[in-house]
ZAVO-419401 format. One line per 10 residues: number of its first residue (from 0); for each residue x, y, z of N, C-alpha, C. Coordinates in pm, whole numbers, plus 50000, padded with zeros to 5 digits. Example, Ala and Ser with C-alpha at 12.3 -4.5 7.8 and 13.67 -1.06 7.14 Angstrom:
% ZAVO-419401
0) 51319:49431:50780:51230:49550:50780:51320:49670:50780; 51285:49775:50708:51367:49894:50714:51290:50003:50787
END
This chain:
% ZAVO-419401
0) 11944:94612:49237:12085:94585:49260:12168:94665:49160; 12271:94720:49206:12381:94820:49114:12469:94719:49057; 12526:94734:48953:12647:94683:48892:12718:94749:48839; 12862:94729:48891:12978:94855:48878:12988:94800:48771; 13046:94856:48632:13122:94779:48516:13206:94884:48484; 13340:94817:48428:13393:94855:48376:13525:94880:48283; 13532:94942:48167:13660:94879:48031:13745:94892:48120; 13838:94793:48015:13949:94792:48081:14060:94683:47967; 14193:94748:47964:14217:94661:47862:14333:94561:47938; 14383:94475:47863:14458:94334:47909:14560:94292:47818
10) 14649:94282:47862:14695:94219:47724:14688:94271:47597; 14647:94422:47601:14622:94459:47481:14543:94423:47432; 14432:94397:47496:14288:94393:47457:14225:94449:47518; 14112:94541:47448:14025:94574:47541:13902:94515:47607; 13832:94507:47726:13733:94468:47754:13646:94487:47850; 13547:94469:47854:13437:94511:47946:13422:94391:48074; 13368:94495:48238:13363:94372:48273:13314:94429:48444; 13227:94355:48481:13218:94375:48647:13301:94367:48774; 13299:94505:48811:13404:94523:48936:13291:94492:49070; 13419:94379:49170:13338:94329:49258:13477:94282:49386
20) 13507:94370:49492:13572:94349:49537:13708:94353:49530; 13745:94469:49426:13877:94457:49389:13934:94320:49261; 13824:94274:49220:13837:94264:49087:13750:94209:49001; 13809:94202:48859:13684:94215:48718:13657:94102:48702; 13511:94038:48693:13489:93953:48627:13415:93964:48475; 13505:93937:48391:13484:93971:48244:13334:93979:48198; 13272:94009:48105:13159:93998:48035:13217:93945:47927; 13118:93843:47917:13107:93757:47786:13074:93853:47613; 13173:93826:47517:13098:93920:47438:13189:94018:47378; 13178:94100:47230:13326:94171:47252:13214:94312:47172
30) 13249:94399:47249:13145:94545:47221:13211:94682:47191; 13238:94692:47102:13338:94792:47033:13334:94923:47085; 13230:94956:47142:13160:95087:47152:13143:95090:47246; 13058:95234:47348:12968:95201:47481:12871:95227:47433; 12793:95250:47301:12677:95240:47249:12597:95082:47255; 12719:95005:47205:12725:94838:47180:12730:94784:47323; 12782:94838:47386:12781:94733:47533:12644:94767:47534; 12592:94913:47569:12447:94926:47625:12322:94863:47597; 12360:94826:47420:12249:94771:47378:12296:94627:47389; 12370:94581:47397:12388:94424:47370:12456:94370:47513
40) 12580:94463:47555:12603:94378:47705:12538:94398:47854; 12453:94467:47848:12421:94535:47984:12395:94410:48051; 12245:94322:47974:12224:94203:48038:12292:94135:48063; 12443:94107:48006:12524:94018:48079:12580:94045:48130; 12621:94175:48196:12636:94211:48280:12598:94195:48420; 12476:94214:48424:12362:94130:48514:12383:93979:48537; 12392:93938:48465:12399:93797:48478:12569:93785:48552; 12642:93831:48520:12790:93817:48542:12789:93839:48700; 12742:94001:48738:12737:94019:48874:12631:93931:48953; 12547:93823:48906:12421:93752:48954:12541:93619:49021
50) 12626:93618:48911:12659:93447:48900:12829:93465:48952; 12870:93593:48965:13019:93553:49046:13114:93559:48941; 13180:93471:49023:13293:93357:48986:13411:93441:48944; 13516:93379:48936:13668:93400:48921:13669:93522:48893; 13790:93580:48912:13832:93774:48893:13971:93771:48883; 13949:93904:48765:14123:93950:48739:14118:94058:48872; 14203:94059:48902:14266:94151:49007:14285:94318:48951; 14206:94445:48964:14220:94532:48932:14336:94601:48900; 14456:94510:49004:14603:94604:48954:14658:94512:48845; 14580:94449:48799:14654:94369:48660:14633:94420:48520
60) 14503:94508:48542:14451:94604:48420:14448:94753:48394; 14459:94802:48281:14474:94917:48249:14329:94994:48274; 14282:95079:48371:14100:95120:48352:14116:95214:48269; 14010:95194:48169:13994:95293:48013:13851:95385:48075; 13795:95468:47997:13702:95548:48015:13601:95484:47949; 13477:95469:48019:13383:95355:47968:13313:95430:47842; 13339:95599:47789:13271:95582:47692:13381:95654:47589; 13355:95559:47494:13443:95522:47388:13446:95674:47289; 13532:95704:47168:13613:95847:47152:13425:95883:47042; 13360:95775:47003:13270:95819:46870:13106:95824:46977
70) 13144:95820:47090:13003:95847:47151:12960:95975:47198; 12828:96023:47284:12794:96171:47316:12734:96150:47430; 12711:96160:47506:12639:96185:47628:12574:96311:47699; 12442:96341:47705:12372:96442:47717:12354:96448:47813; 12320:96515:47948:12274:96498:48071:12229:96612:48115; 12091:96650:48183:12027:96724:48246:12003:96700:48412; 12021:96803:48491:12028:96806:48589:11863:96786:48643; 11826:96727:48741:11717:96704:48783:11642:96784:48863; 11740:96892:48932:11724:96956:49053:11771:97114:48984; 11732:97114:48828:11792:97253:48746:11730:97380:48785
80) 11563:97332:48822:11493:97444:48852:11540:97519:49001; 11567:97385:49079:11639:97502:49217:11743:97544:49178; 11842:97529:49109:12001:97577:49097:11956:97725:49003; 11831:97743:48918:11765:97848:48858:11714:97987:49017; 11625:97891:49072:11602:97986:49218:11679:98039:49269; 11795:97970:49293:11927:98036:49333:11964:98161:49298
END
């Protein structure tokens, strides 16, 4: 099963949280980073999209970029050797 997540701030807060139908149901938990969500919120994440319940409405929040200004993200293409054949 996929789970969309994603920051988003409120009130001038920021926070993490599962998108489901046009809107967030929060994650429990406060994760400074997207280093910190990965290691500490993912599972409740899971649990959040398992168990539902109540939602902020997507046009009530600001959507932030889920990875935060002190992180890096590396990514290799899977399919590099055909785009090489080419």
């Amino acid at each position: 099963m996929s789970v969309n997540v994603v920051r988003y701030r409120q009130n001038g807060t920021v926070h993490w949280g599962v998108v489901a139908r046009e809107a967030i149901a929060p994650i429990p938990g406060r994760f400074e980073t997207t280093g910190e969500f990965l290691l500490a919120g993912a599972a409740s994440a899971r649990m959040v999209a398992t168990e539902g319940g109540a939602g902020i409405p997507v046009t009530n929040v600001e959507i932030l970029s889920p990875i935060t200004a002190n992180q890096q993200f590396v990514c290799q293409a899977v399919n590099y050797h055909d785009h090489m054949a080419e």
